[in-house]
N, C-alpha and C positions, 0 to 999 in steps of 0.2 A: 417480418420484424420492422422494416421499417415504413411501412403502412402504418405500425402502433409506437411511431417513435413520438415523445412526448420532451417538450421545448427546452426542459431543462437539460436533459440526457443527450439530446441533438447539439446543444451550445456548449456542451462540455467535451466532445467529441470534436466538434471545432475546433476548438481552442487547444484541445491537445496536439490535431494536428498540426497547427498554424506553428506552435511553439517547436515541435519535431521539425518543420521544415526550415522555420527561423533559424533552430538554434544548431542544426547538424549541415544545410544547405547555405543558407543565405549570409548566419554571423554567429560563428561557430567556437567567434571570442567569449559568447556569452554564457556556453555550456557548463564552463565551472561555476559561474558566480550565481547562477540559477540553480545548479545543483545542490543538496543538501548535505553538508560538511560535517564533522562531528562538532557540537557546540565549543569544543577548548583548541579547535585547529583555528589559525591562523585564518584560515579561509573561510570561516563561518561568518555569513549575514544573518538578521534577525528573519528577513523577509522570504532566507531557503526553506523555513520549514512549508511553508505554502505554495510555495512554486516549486518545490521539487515532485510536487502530487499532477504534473502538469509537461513533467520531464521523460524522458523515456532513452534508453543504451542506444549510444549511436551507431552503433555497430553490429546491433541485430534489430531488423525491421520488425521482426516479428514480435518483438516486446509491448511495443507499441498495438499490433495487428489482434493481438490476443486480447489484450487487456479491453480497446474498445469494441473488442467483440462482445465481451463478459459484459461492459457497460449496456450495448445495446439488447446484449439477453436479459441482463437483470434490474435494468434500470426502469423501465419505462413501467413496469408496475409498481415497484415501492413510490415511485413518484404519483401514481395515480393515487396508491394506497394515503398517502401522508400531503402531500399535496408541494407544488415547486417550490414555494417557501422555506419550508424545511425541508423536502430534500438537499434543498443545497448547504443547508447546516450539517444534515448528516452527512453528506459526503465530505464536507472539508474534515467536520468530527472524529469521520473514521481514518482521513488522513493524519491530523492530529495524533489520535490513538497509536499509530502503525510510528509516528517520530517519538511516541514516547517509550513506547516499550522498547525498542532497538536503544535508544540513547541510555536508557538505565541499565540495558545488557550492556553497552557498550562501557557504559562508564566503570562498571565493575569488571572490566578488562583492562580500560585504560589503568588500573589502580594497581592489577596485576604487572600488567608490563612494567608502572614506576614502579612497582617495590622489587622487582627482579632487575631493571637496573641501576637502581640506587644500591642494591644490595654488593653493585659488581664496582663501584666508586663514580658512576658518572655523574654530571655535575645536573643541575637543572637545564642547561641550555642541549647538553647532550642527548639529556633524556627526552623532551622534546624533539628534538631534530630527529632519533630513532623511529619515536613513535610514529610520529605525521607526516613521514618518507618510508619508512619499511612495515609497518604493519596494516593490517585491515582498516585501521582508521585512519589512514591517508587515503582513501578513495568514499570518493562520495557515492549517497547514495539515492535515486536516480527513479520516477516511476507512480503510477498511477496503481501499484497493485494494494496497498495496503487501503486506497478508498474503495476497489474493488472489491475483496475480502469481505469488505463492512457490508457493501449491498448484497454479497454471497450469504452472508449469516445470517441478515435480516431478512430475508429471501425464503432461505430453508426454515425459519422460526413461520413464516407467514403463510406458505403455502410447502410443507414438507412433504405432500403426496404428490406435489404436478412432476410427470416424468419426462422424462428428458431421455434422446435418443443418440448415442455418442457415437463416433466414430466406429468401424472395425468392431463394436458389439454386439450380436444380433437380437440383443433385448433392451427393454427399457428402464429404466433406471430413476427412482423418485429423488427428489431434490434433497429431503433430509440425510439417503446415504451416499448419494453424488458429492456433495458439498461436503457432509461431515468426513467422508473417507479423505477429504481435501486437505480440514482444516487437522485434520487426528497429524496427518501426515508433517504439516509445518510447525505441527507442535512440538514435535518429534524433532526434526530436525532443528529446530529453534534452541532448544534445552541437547544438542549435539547427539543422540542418540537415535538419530538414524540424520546422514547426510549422503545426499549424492551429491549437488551441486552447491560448492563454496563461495559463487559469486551470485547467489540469490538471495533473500533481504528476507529468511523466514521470520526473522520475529516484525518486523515490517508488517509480512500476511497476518500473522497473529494479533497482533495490536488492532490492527484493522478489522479482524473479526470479532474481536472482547466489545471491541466499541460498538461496531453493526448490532451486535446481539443484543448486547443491554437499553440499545436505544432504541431499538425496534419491540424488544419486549416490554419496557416503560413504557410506551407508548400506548402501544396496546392494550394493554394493562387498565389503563388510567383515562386513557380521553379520547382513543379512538379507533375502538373497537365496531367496526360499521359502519363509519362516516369520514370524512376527507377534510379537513383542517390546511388552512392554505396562511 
């Protein structure tokens, strides 16, 4: 893998780490304000939606370990395929995708929680102060998965026969049911109907692959089916 590591996918890997060790080792005041807020929290910058695609939990290493793993499996050929140019449109794009879908779940939650407590007499300030101290949307959200996602989708649309050998299974496995048993799964748990873990950003993953998909099959499609566009 990384013999076939290609300059875009290697500079993004950098930079992720650089910010992981800045922002949990070195200056660990910076971790909220880089993190991505809900846009009606007090804590929201314009500039989180971009850098939080660049963030990763400080608190498990392994958030980080996986994600630029997935980068360096599935990066280095969409970047051949499409060329570093756009690659790196598509990856911020599918980071983009992954803030919008969560924000528009999210905000039809926040809309739920004010009419449940408006309904109990709290005033605006209260309702507030409930929201972005006691529920899910006081925690930001944090992570390279949803630009991930995007290069998993576009991946599996590009090459859905290349197999892939996992862990613990003694067979091999093609990209199209590797990846879609992925995304079937975050689907799932995005729309609540199946969850195991409450502190993972499934519609984050989902957004991230609407976007990977559509922009890898436009493309396709359209201008560069065979050739490499830089």
């Amino acid at each position: 893998m990384f013999n076939n590591l290609t300059p875009i996918v290697k500079n993004i890997i950098i930079l992720n780490i650089a910010i992981y060790i800045g922002t949990v080792f070195i200056a660990p005041a910076l971790y909220d304000d880089l993190s991505l807020w809900f846009f009606m929290n007090p804590k929201f910058q314009v500039w989180q939606v971009f850098t939080h695609m660049f963030m990763h939990d400080s608190s498990s290493f392994m958030h980080i370990l996986f994600n630029m793993y997935a980068l360096l499996l599935f990066g280095p050929l969409l970047e051949r395929w499409m060329g570093s140019n756009r690659f790196i449109f598509f990856y911020l794009a599918c980071g983009i995708g992954a803030y919008l879908l969560t924000t528009g779940i999210d905000y039809f939650q926040y809309l739920g929680y004010v009419s449940e407590l408006s309904s109990q007499g709290a005033s605006e300030a209260e309702i507030s102060q409930a929201i972005f101290t006691r529920t899910s949307l006081a925690v930001p959200m944090v992570g390279a998965s949803g630009c991930i996602f995007g290069l998993m989708a576009g991946f599996a649309y590009l090459y859905p026969n290349m197999p892939f050998q996992i862990l613990f299974i003694p067979f091999q496995i093609k990209a199209k049911w590797l990846i879609g048993a992925y995304v079937l799964y975050e689907t799932l748990s995005t729309f609540g109907i199946l969850r195991l873990q409450d502190n993972v950003g499934h519609a984050a993953h989902l957004g991230g692959a609407i976007f990977g998909f559509i922009m890898v099959w436009y493309w396709k499609r359209n201008d560069m089916d065979g050739y490499r566009i830089d």
